[in-house]
C-alpha positions in Angstrom: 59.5 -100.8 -9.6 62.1 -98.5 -10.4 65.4 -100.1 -11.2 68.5 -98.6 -13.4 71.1 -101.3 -13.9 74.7 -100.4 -14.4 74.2 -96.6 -14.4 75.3 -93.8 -11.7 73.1 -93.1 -8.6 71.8 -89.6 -9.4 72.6 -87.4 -6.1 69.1 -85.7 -5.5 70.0 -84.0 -2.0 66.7 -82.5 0.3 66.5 -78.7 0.7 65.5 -77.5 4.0 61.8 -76.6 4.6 63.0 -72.7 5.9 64.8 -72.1 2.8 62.1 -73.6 -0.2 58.8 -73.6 1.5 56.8 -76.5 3.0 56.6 -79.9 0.9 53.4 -82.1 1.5 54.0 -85.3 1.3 50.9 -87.5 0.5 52.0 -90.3 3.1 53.3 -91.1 6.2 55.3 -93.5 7.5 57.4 -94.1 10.6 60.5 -95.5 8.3 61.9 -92.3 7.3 64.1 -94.6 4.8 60.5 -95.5 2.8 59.3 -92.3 3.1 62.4 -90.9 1.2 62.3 -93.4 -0.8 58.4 -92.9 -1.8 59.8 -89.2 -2.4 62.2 -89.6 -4.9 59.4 -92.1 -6.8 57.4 -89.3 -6.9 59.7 -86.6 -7.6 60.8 -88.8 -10.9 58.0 -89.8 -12.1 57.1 -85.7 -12.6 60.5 -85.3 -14.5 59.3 -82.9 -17.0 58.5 -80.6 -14.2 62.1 -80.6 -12.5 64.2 -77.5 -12.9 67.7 -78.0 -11.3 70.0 -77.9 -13.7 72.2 -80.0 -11.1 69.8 -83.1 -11.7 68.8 -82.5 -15.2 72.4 -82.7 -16.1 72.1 -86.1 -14.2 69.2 -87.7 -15.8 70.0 -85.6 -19.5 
């Protein structure tokens, strides 16, 4: 479960396919609310990897 209480929501906004290459995404489901959702799981639980300086000044 991933739960911050009391903080900001941290604006993590998708980047078209045509303009960063092709993302895989290891699951599919016909929600595409859960499937972002599963997304950003995954995408913050490799935070060490993450280079925009937009969202490192979020989570900093």
């Amino acid at each position: 479960m991933i739960h911050q209480e009391g903080g900001p929501m941290i604006q993590v906004l998708p980047v078209h396919s045509q303009r960063r290459g092709r993302i895989f995404l290891p699951f599919v489901d016909e929600d595409p609310k859960t499937a972002e959702i599963l997304t950003k799981i995954l995408f913050f639980a490799e935070d060490a990897k993450i280079k925009d300086p937009f969202i490192l000044e979020q989570i900093g």
